[in-house]
N, CA and C atoms of all chains as a GROMACS GRO file, in nm:
protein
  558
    1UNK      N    1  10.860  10.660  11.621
    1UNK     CA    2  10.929  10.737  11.724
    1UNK      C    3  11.027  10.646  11.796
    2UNK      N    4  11.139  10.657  11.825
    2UNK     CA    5  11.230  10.605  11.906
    2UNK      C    6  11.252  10.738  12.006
    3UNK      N    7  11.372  10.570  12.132
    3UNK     CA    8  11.411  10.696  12.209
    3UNK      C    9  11.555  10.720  12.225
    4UNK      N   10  11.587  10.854  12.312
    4UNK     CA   11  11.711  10.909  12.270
    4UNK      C   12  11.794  10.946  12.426
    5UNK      N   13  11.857  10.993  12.428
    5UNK     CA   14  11.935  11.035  12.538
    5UNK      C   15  11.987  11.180  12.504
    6UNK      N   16  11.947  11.317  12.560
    6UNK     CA   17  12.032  11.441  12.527
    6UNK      C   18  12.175  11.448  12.569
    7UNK      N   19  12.240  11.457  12.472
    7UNK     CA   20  12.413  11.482  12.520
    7UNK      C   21  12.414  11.630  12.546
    8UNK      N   22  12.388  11.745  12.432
    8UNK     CA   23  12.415  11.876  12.482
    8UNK      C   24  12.326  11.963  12.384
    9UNK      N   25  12.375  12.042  12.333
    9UNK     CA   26  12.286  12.151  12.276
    9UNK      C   27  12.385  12.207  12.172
   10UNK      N   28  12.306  12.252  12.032
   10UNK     CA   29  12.407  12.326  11.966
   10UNK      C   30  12.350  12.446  11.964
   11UNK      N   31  12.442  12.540  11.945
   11UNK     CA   32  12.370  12.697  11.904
   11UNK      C   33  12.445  12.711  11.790
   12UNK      N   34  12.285  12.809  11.702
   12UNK     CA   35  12.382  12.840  11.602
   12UNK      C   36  12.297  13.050  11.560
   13UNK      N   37  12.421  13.091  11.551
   13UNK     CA   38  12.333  13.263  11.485
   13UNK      C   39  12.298  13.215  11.345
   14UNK      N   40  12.370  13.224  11.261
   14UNK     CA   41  12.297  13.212  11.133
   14UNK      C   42  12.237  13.079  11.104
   15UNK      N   43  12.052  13.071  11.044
   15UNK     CA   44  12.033  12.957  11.016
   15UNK      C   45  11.958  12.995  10.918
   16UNK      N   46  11.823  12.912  10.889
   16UNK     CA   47  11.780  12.884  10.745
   16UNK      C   48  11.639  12.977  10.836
   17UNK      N   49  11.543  13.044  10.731
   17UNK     CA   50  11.474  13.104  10.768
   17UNK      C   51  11.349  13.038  10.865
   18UNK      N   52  11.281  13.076  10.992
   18UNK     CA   53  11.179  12.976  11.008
   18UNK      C   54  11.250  12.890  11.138
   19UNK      N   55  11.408  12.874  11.141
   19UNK     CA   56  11.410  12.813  11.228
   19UNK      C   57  11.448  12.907  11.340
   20UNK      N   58  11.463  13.000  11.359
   20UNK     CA   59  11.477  13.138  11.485
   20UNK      C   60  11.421  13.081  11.634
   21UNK      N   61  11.476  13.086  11.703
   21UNK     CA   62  11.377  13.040  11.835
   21UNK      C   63  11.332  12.921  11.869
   22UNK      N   64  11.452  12.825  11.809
   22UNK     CA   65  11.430  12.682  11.841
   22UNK      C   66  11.521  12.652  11.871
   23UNK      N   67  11.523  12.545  11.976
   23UNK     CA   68  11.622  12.486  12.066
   23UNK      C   69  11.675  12.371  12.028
   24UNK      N   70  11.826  12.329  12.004
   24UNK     CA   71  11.840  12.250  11.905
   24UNK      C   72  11.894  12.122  11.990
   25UNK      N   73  11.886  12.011  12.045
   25UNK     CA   74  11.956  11.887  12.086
   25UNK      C   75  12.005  11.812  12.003
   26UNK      N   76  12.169  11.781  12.078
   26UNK     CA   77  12.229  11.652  12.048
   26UNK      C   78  12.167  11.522  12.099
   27UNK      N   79  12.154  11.482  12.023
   27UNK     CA   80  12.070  11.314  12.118
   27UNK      C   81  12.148  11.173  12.008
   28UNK      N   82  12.145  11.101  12.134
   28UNK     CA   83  12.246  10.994  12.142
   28UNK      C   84  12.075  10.872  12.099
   29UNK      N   85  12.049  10.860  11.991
   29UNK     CA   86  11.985  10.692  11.951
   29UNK      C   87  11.930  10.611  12.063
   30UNK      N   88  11.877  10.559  12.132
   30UNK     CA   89  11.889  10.430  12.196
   30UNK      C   90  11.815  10.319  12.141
   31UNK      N   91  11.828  10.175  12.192
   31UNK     CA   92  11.734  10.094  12.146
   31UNK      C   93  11.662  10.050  12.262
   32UNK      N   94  11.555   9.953  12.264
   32UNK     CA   95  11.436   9.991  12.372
   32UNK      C   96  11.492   9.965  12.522
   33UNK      N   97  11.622   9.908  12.519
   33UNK     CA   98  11.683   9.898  12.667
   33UNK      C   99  11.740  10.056  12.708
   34UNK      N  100  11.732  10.147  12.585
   34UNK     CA  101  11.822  10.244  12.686
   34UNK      C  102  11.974  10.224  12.664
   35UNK      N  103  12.019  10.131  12.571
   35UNK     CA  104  12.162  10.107  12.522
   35UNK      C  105  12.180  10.207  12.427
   36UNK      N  106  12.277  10.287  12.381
   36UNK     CA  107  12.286  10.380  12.272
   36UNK      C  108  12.312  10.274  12.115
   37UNK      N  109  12.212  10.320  12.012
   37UNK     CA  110  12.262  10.268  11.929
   37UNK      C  111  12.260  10.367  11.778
   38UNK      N  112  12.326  10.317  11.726
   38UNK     CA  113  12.347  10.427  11.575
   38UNK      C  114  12.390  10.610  11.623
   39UNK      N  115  12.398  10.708  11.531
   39UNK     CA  116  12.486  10.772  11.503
   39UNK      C  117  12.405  10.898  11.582
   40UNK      N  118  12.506  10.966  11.634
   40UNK     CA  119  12.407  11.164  11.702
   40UNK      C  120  12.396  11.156  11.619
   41UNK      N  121  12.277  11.259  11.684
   41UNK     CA  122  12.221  11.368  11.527
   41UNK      C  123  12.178  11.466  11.622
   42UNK      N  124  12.116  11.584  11.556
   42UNK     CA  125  12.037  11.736  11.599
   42UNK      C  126  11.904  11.708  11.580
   43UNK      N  127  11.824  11.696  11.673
   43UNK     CA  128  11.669  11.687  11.744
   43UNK      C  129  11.622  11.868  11.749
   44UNK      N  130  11.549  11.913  11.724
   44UNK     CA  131  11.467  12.060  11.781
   44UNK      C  132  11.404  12.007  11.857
   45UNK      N  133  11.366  12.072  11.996
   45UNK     CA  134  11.347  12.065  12.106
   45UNK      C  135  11.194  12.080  12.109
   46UNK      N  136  11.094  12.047  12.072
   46UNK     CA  137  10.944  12.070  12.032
   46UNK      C  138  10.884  12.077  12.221
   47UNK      N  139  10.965  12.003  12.317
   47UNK     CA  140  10.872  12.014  12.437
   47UNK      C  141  10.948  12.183  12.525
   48UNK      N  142  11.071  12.203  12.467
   48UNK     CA  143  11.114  12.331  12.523
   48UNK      C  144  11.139  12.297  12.660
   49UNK      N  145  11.166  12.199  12.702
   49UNK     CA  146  11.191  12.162  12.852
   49UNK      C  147  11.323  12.027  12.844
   50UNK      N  148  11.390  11.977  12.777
   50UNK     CA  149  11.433  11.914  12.798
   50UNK      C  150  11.593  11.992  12.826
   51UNK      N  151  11.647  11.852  12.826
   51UNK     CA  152  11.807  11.923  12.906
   51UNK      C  153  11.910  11.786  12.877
   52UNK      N  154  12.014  11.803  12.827
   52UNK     CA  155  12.109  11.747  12.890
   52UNK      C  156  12.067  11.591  12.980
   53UNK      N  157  12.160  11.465  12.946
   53UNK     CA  158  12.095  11.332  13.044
   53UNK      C  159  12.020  11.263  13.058
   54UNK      N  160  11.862  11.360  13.000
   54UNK     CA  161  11.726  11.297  12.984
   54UNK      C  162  11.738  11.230  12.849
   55UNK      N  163  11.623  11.129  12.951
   55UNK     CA  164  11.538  11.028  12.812
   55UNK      C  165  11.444  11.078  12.783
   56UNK      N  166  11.453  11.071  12.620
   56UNK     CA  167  11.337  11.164  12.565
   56UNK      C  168  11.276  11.043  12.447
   57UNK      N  169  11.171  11.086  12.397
   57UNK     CA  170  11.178  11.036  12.260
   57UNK      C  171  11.166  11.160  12.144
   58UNK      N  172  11.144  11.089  12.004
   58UNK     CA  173  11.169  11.196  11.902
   58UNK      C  174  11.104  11.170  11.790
   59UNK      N  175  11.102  11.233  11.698
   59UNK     CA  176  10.989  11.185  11.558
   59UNK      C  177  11.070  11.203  11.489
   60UNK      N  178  11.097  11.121  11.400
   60UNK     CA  179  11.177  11.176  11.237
   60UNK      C  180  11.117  11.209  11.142
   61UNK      N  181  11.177  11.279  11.010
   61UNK     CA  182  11.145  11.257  10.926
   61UNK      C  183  11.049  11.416  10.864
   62UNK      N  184  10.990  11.372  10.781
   62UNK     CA  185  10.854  11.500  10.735
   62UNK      C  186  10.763  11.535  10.895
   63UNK      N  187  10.748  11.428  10.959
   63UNK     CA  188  10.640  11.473  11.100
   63UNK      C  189  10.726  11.551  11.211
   64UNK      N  190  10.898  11.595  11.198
   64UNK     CA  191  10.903  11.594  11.299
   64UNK      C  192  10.893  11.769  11.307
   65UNK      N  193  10.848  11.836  11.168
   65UNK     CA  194  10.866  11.994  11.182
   65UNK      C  195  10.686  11.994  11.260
   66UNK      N  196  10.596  11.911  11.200
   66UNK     CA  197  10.486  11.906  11.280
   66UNK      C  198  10.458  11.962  11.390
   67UNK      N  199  10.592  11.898  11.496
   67UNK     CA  200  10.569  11.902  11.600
   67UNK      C  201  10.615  12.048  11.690
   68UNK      N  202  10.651  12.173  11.527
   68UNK     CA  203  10.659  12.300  11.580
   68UNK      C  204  10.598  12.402  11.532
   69UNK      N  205  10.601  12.483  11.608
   69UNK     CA  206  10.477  12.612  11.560
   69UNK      C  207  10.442  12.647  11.449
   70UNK      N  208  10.582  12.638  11.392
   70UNK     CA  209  10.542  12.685  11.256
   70UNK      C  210  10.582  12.552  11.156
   71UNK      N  211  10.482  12.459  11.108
   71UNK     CA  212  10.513  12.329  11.057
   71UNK      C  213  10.613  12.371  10.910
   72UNK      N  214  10.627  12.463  10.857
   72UNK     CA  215  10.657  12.392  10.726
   72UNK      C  216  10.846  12.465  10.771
   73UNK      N  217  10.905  12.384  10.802
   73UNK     CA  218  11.071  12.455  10.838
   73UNK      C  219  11.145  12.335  10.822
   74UNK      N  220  11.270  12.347  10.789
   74UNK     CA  221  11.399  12.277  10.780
   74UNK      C  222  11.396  12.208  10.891
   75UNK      N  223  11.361  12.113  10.961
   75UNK     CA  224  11.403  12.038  11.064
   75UNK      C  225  11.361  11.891  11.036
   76UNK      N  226  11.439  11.782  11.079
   76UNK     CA  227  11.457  11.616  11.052
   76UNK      C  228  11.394  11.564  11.154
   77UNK      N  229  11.439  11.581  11.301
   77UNK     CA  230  11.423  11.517  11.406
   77UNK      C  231  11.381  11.648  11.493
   78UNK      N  232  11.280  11.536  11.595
   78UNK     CA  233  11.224  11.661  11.645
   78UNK      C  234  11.180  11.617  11.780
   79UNK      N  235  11.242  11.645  11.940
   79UNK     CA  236  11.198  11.550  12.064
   79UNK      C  237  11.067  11.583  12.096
   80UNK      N  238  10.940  11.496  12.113
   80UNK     CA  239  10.832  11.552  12.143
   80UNK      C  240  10.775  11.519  12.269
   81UNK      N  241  10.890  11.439  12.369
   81UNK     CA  242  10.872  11.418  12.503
   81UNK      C  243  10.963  11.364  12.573
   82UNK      N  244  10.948  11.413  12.674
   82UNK     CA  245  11.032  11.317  12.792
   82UNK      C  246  10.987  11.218  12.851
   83UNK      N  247  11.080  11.089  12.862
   83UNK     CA  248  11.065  10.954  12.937
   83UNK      C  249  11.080  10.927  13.060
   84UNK      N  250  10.927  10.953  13.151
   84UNK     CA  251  10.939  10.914  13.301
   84UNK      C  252  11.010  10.780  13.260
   85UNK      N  253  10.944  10.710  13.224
   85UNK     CA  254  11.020  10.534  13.237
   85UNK      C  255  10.944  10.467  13.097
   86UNK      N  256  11.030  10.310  13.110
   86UNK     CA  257  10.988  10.245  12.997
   86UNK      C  258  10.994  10.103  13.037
   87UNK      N  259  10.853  10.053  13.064
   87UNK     CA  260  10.784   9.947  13.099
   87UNK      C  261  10.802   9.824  12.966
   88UNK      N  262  10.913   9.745  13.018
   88UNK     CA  263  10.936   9.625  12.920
   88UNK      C  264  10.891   9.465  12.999
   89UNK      N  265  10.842   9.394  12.889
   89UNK     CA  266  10.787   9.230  12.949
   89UNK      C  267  10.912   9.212  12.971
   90UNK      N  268  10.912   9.134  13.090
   90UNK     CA  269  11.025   9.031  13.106
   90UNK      C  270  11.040   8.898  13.019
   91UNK      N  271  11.149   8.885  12.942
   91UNK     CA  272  11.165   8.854  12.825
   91UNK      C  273  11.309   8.698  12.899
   92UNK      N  274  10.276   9.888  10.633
   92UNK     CA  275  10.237   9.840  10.726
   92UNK      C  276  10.340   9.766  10.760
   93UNK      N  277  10.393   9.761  10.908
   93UNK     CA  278  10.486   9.628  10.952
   93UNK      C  279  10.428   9.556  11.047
   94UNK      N  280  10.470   9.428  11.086
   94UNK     CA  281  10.435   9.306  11.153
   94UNK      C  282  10.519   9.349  11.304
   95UNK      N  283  10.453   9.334  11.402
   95UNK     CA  284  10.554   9.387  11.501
   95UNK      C  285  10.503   9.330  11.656
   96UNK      N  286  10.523   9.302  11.754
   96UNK     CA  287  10.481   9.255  11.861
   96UNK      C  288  10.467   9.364  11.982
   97UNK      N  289  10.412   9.373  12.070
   97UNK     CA  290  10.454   9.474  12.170
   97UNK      C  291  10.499   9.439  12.276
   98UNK      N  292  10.628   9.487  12.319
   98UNK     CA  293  10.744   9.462  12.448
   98UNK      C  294  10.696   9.552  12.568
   99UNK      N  295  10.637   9.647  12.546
   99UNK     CA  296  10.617   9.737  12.662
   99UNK      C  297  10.553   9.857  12.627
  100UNK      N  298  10.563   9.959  12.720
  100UNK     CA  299  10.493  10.065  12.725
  100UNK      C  300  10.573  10.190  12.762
  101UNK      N  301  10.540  10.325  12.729
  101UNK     CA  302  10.663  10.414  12.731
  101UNK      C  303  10.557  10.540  12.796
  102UNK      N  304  10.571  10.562  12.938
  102UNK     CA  305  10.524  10.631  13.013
  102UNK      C  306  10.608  10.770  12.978
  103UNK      N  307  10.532  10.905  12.971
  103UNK     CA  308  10.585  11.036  12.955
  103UNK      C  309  10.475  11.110  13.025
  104UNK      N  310  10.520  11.250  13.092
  104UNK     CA  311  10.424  11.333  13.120
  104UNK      C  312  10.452  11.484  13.055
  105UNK      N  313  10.613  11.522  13.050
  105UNK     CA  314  10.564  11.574  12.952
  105UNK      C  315  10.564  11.542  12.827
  106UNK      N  316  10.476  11.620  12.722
  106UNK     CA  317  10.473  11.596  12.595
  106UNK      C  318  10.445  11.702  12.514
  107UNK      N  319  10.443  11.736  12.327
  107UNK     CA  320  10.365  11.777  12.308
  107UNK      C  321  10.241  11.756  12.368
  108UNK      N  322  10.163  11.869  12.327
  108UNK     CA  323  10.018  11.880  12.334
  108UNK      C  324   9.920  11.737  12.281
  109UNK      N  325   9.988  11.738  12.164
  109UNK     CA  326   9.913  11.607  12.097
  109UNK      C  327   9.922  11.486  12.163
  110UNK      N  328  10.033  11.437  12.212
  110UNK     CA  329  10.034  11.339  12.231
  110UNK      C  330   9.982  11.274  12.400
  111UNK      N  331  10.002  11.426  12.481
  111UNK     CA  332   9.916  11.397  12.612
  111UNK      C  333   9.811  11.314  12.598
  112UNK      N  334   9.703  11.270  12.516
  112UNK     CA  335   9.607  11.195  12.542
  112UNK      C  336   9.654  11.042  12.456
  113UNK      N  337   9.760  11.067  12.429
  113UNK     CA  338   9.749  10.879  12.359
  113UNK      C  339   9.830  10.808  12.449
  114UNK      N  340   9.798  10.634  12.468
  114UNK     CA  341   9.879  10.567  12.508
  114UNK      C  342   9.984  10.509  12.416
  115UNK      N  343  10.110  10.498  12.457
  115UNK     CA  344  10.281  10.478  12.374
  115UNK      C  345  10.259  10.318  12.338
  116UNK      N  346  10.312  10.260  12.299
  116UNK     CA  347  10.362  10.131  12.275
  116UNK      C  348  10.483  10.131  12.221
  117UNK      N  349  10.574  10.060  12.254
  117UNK     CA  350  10.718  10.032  12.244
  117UNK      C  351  10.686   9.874  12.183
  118UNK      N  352  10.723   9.873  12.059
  118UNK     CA  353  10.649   9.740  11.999
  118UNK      C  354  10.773   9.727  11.876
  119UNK      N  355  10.842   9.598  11.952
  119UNK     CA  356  10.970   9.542  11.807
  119UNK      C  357  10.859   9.490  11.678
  120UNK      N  358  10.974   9.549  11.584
  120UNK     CA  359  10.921   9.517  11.450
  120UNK      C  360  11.016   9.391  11.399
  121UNK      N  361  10.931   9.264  11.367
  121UNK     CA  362  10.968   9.166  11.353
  121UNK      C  363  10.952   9.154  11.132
  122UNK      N  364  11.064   9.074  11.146
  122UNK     CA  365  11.055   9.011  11.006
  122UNK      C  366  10.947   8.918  10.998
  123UNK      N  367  10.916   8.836  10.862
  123UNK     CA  368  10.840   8.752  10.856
  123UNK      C  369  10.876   8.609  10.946
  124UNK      N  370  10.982   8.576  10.989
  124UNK     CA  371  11.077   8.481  11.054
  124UNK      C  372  10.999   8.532  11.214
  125UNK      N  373  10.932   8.647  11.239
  125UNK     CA  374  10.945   8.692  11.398
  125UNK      C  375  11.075   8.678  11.450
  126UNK      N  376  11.159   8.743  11.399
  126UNK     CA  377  11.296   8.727  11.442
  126UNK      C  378  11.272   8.950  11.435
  127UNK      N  379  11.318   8.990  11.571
  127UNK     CA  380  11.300   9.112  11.598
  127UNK      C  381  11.409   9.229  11.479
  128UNK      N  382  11.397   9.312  11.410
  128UNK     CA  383  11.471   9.404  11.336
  128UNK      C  384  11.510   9.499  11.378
  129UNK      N  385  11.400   9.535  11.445
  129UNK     CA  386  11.464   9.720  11.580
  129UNK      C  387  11.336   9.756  11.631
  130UNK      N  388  11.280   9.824  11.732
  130UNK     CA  389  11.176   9.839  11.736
  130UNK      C  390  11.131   9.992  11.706
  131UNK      N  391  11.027  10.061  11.760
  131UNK     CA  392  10.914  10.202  11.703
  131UNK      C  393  10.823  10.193  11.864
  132UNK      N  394  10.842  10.324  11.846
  132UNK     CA  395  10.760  10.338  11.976
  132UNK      C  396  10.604  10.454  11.917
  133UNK      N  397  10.525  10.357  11.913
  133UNK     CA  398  10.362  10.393  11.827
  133UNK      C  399  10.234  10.418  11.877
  134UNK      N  400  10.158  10.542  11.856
  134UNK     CA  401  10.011  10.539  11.953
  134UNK      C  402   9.938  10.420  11.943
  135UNK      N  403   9.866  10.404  12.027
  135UNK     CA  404   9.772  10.265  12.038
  135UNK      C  405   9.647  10.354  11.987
  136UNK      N  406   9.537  10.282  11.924
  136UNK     CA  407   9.464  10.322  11.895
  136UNK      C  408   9.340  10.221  11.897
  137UNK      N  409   9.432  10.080  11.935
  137UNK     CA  410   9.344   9.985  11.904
  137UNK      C  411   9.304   9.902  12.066
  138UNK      N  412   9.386   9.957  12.166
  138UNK     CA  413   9.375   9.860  12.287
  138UNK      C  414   9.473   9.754  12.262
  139UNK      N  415   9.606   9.803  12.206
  139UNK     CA  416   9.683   9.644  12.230
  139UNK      C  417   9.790   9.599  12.368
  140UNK      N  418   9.764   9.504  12.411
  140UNK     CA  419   9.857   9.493  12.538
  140UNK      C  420   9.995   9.413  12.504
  141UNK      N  421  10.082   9.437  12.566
  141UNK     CA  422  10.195   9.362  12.582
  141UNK      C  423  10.175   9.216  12.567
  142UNK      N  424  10.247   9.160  12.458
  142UNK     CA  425  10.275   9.026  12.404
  142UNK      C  426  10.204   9.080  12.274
  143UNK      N  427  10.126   9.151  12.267
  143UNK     CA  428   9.970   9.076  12.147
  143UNK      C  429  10.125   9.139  12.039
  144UNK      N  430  10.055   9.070  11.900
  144UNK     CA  431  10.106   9.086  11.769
  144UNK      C  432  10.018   9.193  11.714
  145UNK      N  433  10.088   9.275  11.622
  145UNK     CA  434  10.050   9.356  11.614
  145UNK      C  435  10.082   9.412  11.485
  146UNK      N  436   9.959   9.542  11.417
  146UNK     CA  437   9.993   9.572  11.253
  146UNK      C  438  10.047   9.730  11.319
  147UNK      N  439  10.178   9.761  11.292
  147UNK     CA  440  10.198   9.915  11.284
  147UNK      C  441  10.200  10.013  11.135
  148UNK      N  442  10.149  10.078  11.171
  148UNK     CA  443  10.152  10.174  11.057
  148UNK      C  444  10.239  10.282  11.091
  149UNK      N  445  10.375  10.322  10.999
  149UNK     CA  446  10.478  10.412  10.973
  149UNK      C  447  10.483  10.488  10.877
  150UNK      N  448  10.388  10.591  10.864
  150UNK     CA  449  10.389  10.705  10.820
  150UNK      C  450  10.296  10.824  10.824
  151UNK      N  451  10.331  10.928  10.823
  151UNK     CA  452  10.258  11.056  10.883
  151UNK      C  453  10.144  11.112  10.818
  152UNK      N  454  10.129  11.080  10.716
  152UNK     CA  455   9.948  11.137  10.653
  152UNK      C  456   9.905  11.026  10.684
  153UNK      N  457   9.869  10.914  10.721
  153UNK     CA  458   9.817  10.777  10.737
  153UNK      C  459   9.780  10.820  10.875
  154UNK      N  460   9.894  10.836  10.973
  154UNK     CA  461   9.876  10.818  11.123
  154UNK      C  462   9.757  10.932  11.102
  155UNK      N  463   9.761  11.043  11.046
  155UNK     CA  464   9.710  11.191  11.120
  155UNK      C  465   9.580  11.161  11.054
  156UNK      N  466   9.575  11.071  10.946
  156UNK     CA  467   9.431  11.067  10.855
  156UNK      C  468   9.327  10.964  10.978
  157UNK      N  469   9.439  10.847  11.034
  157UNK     CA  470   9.334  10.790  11.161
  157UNK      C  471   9.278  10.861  11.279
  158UNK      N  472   9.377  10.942  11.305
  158UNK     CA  473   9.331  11.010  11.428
  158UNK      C  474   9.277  11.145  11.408
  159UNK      N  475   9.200  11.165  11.300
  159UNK     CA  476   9.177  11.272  11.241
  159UNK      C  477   9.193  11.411  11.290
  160UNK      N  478   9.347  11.442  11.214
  160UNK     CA  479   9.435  11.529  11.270
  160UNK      C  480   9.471  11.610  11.123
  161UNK      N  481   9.498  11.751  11.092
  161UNK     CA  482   9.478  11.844  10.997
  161UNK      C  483   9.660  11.815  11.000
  162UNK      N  484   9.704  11.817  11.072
  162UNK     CA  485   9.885  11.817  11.151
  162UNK      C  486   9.905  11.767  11.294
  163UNK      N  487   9.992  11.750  11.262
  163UNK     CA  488  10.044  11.693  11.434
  163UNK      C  489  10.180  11.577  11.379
  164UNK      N  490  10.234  11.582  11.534
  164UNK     CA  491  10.384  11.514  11.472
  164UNK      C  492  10.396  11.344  11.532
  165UNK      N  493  10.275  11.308  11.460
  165UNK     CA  494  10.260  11.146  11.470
  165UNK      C  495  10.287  11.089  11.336
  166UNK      N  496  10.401  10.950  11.344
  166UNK     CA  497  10.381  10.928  11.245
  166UNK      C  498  10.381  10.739  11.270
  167UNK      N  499  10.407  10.666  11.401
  167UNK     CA  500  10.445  10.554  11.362
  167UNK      C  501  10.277  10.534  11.488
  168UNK      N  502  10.176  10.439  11.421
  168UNK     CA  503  10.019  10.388  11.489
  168UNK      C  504  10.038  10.246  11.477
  169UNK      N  505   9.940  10.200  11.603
  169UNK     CA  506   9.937  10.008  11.628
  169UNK      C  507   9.803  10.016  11.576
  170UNK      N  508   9.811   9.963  11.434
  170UNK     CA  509   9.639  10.034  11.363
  170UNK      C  510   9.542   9.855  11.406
  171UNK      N  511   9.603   9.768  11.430
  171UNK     CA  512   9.551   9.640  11.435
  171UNK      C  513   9.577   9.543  11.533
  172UNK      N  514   9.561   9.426  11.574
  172UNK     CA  515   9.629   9.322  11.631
  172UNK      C  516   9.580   9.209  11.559
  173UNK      N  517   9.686   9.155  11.522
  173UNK     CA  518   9.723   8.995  11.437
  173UNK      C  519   9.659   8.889  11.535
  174UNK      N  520   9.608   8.821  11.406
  174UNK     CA  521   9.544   8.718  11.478
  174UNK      C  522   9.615   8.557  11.395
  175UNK      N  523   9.667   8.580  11.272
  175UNK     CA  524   9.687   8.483  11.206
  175UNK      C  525   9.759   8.590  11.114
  176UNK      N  526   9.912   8.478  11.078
  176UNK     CA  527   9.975   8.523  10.950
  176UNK      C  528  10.018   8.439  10.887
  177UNK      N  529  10.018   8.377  10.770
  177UNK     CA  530  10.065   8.325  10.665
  177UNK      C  531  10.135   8.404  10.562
  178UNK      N  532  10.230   8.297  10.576
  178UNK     CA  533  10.349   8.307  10.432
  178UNK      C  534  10.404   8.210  10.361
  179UNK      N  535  10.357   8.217  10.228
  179UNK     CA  536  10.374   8.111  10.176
  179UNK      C  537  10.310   7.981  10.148
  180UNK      N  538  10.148   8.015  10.227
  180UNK     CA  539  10.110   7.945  10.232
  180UNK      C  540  10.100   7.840  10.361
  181UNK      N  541  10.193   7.872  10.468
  181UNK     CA  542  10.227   7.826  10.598
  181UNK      C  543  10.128   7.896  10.700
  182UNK      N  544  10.092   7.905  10.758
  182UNK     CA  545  10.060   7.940  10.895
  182UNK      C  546  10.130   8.003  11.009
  183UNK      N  547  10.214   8.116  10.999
  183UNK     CA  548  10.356   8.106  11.124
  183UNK      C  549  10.222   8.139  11.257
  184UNK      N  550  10.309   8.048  11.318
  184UNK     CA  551  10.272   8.070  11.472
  184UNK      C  552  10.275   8.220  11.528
  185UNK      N  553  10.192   8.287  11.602
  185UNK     CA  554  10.201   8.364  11.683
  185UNK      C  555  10.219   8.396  11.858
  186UNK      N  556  10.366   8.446  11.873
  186UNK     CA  557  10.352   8.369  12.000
  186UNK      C  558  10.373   8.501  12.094
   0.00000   0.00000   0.00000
């Protein structure tokens, strides 16, 4: 899981079956400072509460449809929380 | 399995469902050099604290088979903490 930053939201009417009623985020990469790194992509919104600004994190991959109602659907990335904060050693 | 250290901790309240009861670790994944590659933010499962070295496990029937889970959207676990690694026959320090 890494974490991400929401830029905005896409909507779309026509999609692939299964995905109906999911909320789709742009999210911006970060690396563990909170710096943006590597390329957007489209996150489904698995906590249904996020927005725009927030730090979230996200799951990739085969686990991240897991993290929605109906597991077996077209989705890559998937946010499965929001980041009160992120406690790093002083380095 | 990767070799990885832990930098910190990644406080959330909300969450999925699943993950409300685990603690986060934000833990860089180091080469054999301990020279850092990027890090993974992974359930603890084992009690590891900040500094310790650490074994992560990155992938999703593995994670869900430890935490004996049918589904759920876990896939990167701190299944161990390093105590000694050799390569090559060397000893690298753990620091």
């Amino acid at each position: 899981m890494h974490l991400g930053r929401v830029l905005g939201s896409v909507v779309a009417t026509e999609k692939a079956p299964g995905l109906e009623g999911i909320r789709f985020l742009i999210v911006q990469p970060l690396d563990k400072r909170s710096r943006p790194r590597g390329e957007t992509l489209v996150a489904a919104d698995a906590v249904s509460m996020a927005g725009p600004g927030e730090l979230v994190y996200f799951v990739a991959s085969r686990e991240a449809a897991e993290a929605l109602p109906e597991p077996f659907v077209p989705v890559d990335h998937a946010i499965v929380g929001i980041v009160d904060d992120v406690h790093l050693e002083e380095e | 399995m990767k070799v990885g250290k832990v930098a910190g901790t990644v406080i959330s309240t909300i969450n999925i469902p699943l993950l409300e009861e685990h603690r986060l670790l934000l833990c860089d994944v180091h080469d054999l050099d301990g020279i850092p590659s990027g890090y993974t933010i992974a359930v603890d499962v084992v009690d590891a604290g900040v500094g310790d070295t650490v074994l992560i496990l990155d992938e999703g029937s593995s994670a869900r088979q430890i935490l004996g889970l049918d589904r759920g959207a876990i896939r990167a676990v701190v299944v161990g903490i390093v105590d000694q690694l050799v390569v090559d026959g060397q000893v690298r320090a753990i620091s």
